[in-house]
N, CA, C and O atoms as a Tinker XYZ file with bonds, in Angstrom:
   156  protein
     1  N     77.869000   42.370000  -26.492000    73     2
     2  CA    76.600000   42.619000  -25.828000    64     1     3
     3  C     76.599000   44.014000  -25.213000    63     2     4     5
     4  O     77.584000   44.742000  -25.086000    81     3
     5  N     75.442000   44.255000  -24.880000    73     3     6
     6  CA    75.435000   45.824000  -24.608000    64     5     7
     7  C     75.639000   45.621000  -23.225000    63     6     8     9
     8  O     75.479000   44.556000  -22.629000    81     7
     9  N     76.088000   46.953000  -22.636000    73     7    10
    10  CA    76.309000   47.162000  -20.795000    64     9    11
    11  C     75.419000   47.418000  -20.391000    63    10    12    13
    12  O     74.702000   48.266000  -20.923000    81    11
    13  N     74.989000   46.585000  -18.917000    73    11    14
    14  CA    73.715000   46.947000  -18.571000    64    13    15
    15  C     74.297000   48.110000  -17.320000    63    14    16    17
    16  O     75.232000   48.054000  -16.521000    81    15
    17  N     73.165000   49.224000  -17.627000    73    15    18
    18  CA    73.558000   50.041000  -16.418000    64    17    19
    19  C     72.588000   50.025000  -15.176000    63    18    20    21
    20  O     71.442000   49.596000  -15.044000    81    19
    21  N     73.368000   50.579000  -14.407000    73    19    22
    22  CA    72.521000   50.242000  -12.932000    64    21    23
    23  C     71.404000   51.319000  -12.818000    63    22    24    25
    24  O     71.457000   52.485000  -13.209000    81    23
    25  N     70.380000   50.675000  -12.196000    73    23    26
    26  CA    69.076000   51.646000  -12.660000    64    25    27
    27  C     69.089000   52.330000  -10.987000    63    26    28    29
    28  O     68.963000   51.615000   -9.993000    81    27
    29  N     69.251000   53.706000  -10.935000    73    27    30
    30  CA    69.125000   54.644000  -10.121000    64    29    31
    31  C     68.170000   54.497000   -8.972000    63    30    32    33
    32  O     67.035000   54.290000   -9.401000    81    31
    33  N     68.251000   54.542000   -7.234000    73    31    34
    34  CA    67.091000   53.858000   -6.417000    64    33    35
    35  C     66.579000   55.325000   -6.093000    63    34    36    37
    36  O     67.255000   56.289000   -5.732000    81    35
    37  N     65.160000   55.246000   -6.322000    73    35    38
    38  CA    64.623000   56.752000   -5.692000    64    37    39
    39  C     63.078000   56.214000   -5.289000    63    38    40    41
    40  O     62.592000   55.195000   -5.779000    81    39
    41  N     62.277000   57.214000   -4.151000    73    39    42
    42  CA    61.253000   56.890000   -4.159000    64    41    43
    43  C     60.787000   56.339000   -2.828000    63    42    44    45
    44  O     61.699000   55.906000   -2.123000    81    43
    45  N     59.378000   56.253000   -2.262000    73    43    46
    46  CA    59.094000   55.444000   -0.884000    64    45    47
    47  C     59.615000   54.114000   -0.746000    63    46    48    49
    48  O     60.056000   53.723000    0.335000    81    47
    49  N     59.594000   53.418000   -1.739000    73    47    50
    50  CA    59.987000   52.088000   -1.838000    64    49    51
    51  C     61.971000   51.523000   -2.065000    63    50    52    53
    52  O     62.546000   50.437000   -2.004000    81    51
    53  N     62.395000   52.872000   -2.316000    73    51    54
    54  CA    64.126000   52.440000   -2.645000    64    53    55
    55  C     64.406000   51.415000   -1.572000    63    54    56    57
    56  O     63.835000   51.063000   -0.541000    81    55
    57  N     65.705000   51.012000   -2.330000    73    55    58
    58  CA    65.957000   49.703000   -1.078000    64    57    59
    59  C     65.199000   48.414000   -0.900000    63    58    60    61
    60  O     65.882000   47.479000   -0.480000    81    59
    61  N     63.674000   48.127000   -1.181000    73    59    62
    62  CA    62.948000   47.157000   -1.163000    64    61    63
    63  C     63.130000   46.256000   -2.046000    63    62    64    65
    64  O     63.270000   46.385000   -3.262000    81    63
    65  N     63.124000   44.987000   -1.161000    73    63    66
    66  CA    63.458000   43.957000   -2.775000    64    65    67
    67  C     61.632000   43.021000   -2.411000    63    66    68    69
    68  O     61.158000   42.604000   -1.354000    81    67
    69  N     61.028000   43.018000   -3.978000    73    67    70
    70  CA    60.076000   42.269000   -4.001000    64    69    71
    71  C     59.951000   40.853000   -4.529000    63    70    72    73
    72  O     60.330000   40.385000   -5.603000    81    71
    73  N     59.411000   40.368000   -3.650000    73    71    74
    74  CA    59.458000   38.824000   -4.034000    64    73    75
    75  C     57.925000   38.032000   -4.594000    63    74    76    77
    76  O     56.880000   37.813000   -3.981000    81    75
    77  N     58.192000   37.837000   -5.529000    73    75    78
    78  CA    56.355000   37.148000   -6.411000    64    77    79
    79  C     56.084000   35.909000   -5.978000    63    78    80    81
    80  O     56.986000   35.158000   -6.349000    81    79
    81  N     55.331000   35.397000   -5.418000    73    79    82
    82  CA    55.119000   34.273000   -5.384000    64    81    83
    83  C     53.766000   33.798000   -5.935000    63    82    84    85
    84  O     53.160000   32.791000   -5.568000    81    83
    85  N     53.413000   34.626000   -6.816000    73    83    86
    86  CA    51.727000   34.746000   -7.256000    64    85    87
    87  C     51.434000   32.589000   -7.389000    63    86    88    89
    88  O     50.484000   32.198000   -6.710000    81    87
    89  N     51.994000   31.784000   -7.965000    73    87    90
    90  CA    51.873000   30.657000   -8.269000    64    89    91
    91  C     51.515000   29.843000   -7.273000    63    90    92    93
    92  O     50.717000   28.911000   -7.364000    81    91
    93  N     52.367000   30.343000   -5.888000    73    91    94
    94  CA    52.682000   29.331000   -4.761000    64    93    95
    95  C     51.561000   29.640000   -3.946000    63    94    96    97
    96  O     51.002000   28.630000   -3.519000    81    95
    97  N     51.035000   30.765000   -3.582000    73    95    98
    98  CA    50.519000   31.631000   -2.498000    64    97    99
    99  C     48.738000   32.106000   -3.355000    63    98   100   101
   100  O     47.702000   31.538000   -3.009000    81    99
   101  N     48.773000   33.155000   -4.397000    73    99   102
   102  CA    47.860000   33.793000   -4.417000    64   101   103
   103  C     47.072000   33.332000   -5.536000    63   102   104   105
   104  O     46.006000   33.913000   -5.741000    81   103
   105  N     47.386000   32.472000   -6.223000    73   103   106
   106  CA    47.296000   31.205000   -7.547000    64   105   107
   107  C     45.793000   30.428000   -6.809000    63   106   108   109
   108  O     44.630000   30.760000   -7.038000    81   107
   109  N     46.342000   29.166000   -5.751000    73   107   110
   110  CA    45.583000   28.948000   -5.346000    64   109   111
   111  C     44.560000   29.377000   -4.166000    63   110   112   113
   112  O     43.576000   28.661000   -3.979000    81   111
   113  N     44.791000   30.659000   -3.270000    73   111   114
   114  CA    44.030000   31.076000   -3.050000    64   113   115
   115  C     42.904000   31.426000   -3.878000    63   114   116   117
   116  O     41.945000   30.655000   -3.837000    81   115
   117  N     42.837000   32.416000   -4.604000    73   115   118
   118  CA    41.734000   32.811000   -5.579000    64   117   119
   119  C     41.811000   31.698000   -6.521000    63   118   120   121
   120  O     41.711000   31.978000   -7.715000    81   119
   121  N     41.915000   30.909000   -6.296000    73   119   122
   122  CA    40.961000   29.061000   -7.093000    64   121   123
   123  C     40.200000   28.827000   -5.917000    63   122   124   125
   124  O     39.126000   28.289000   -6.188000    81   123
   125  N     40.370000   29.032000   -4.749000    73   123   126
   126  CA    39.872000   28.499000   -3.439000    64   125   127
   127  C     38.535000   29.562000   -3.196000    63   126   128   129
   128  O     37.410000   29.097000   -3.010000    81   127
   129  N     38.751000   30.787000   -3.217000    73   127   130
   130  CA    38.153000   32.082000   -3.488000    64   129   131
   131  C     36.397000   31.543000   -4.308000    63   130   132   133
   132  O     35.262000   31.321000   -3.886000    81   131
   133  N     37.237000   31.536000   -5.914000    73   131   134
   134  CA    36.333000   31.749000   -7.067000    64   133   135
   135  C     35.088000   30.334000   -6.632000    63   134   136   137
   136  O     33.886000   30.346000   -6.895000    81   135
   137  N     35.877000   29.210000   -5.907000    73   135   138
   138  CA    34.606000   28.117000   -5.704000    64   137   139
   139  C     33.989000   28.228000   -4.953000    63   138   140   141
   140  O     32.821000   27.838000   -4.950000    81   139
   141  N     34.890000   29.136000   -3.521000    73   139   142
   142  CA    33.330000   29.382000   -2.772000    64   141   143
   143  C     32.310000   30.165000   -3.196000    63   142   144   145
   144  O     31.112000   29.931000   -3.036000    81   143
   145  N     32.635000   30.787000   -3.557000    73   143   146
   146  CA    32.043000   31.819000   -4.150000    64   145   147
   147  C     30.873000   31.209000   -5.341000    63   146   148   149
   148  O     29.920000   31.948000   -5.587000    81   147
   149  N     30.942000   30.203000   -5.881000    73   147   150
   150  CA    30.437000   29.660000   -7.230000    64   149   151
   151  C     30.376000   30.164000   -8.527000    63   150   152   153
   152  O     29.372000   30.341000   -9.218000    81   151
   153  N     31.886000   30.443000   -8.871000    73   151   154
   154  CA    32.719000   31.199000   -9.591000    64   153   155
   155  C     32.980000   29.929000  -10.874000    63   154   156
   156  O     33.723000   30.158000  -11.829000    81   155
């Protein structure tokens, strides 16, 4: 298998670790959103 190399940190954001929770959190918000709305 090939070596994975470590990808270089640069930038405003270095150091930040991001976490998705689009499913848990922002999924059903905007379902909640689109009906008031009469979406």
């Amino acid at each position: 298998m090939a070596e994975h190399l470590p990808m270089p940190e640069f930038g405003p954001l270095a150091g930040v670790r991001v976490v998705f929770s689009g499913i848990e959190i922002a999924g059903p918000f905007a379902g909640q959103m689109f009906a008031e709305w009469g979406r």
